[in-house]
C-alpha positions, 0 to 999 in steps of 0.5 A: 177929165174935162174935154171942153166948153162954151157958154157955161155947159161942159163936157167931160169923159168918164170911166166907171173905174168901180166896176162891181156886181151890186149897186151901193147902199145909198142913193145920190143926186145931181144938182144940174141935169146931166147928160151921157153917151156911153161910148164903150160899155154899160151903166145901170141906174136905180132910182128911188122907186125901184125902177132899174134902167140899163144904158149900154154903148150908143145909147144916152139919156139926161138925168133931171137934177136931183133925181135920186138914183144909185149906179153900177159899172159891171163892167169898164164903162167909158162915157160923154158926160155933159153938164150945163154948169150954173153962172160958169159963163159969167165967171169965165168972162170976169 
């Protein structure tokens, strides 16, 4: 759910509502860096050269675009997510 915005960075907050035990077979990207706190819970990332990294409550980190990674929730997780949204400053103002 979209919480705010100004010059074209947005925040959002996010659950992971597919809380499971293993990680999905895929991996995915990002096309813009991303931030995140995690405000309530735990995210565990896998990226694409097997290196694992767990973020639990107070702690962030900035996921560069287009890293490779997959996540998992294994519990309800509820996080700040912000993300610098290329030219959105530009559409807002026409």
């Amino acid at each position: 759910m979209l919480i705010g915005e100004a010059d074209g960075f947005r925040l959002y907050i996010t659950a992971g509502k597919t809380v499971k035990e293993t990680y999905p077979e895929g991996l995915h990207e990002n096309p813009r860096d991303v931030f995140m706190l995690i405000l309530e819970g735990q995210l565990e990332l896998a990226f694409k050269n097997g290196a694992k990294q767990i973020f639990k409550t107070r702690e962030c980190f900035v996921l560069p675009k287009h890293t490779k990674h997959k996540c998992v929730f294994k519990k309800m997780t509820v996080a700040l997510e912000g993300v610098y949204e290329e030219g959105l400053w530009h559409e807002i103002k026409k």
